[in-house]
N, C-alpha and C positions, 0 to 999 in steps of 0.2 A: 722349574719356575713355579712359583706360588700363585694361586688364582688372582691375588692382591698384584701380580706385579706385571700379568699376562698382559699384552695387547690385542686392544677389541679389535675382533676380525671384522672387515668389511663387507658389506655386501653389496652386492649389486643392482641397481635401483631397476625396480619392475616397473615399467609404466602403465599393467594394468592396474597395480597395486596404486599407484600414484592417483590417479581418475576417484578411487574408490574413496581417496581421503579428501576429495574434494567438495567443496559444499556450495552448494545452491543458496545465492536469500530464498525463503519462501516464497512462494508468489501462486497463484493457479490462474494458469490462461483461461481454462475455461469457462469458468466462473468468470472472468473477464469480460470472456464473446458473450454467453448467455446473458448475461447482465446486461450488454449493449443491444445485443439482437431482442431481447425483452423492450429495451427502450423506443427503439425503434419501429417495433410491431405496435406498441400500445404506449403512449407518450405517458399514461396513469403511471408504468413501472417507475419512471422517476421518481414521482410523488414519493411512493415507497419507500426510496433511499435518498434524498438529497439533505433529512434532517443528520445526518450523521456522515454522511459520503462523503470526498472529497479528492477534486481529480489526483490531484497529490497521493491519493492513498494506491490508484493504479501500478501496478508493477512497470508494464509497458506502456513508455511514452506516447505513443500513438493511440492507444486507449482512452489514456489521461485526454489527450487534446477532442479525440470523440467525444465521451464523456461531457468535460465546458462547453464543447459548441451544442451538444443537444441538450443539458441541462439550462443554457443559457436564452435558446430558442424557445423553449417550451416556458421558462420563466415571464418572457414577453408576451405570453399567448399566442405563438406561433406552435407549428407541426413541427418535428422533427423526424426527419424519414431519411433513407438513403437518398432521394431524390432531393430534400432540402439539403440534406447535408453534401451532397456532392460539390458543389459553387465552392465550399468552405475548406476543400483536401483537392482541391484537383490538379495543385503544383506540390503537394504535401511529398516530400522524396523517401521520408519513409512510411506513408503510405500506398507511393508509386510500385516500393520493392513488394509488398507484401499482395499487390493488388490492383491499386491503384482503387478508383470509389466504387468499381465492384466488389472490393472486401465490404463496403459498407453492406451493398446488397446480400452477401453470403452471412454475414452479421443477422440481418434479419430474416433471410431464409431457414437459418440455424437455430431462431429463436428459439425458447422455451414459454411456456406459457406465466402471467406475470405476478400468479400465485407464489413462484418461489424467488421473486424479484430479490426480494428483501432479505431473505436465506444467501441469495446469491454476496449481495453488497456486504453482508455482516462477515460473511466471508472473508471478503478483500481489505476490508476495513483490516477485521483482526491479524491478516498476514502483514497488510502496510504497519502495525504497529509492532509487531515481529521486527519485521526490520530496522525501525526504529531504533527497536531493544539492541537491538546487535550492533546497529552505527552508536548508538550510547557506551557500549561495554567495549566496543574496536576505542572509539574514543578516549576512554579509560585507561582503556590499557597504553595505546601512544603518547596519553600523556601522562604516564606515567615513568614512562621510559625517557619519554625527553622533556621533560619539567623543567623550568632553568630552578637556579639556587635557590632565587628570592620565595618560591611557591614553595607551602606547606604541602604535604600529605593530608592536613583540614583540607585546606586549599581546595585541593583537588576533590576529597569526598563531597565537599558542599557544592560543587558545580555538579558532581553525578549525581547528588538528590536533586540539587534543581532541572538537572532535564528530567529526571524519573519521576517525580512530582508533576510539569510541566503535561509530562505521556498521562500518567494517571488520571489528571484532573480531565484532560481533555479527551480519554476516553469514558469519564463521569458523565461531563455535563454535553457531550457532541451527541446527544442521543435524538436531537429533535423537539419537539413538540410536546409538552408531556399537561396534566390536569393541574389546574390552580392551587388546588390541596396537596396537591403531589410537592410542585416545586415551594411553596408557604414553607411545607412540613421540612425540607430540605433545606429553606432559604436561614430557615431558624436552627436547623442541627451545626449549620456551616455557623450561624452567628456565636450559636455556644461555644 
């Protein structure tokens, strides 16, 4: 029998093998905790990061919801601390499983100091648009496979530039606070 006409032999599926092809979204928890435990300790860490941050960019939900309630306290000119924040998670079910509001306190026990606030957020920032990337191009590809008739293959490239333009810009201009001359000089590049 010719190689051409052989049938492919089976193999037997390895389930360590299977784990190894499995992928994670990006994410880092730690950078997460330190982020928050930084918040916490010192309400300035915010400052640091909210020109660009966004609970949304957090991997784990419960993060995210830390993150608005102490972003939002401290925007009022209130404190945000384990102690304030407790009132705000104390029926919270998945911060009950991980803790309950003594995660908040191990949060800020665990701090880091709030020099590397901002290192920490650019972080998470940059992994939240990682995934982004990847629900863009998962995107792409399902609708690519299930397009109905009427949809071009334009069609469909001009919707993955407009979300990849959409990530682009808003990793441009999310950056915060920037010098008058700074944004002038860019407000006029964007106009040419």
């Amino acid at each position: 029998m010719s190689a051409l006409n052989a049938k492919p032999q089976l193999a037997a599926v390895n389930p360590q093998d299977a784990d190894a092809d499995y992928r994670q979204a990006p994410h880092n928890i730690e950078a997460e905790q330190a982020l928050l435990g930084a918040i916490l300790v010192n309400n300035e860490a915010c400052d640091r990061v909210t020109g660009f941050l966004e609970p949304e960019h957090f991997h784990e939900a419960v993060h995210a919801r830390i993150f608005e309630a102490a972003s939002t306290l401290i925007r009022a000119g209130k404190l945000a601390s384990p102690v304030t924040l407790k009132t705000y998670f104390e029926r919270d079910e998945t911060l009950m499983e991980i803790g309950g509001p003594a995660y908040l306190a191990r949060l800020a026990a665990a701090a880091t100091t709030i020099i590397n606030a901002e290192e920490y957020g650019r972080m998470i920032y940059e992994l939240a648009m990682r995934r982004r990337l990847i629900a863009i191009g998962t995107e792409v590809v399902n609708d690519s496979f299930d397009t109905p008739v009427d949809v071009t293959s334009r069609d469909l490239i001009e919707k993955a530039e407009q979300n990849l333009y959409e990530i682009a810009e808003t990793g441009k201009y999310g950056q915060g606070f920037q010098a008058f001359h700074q944004s002038l000089t860019e407000a006029v590049d964007m106009a040419a």
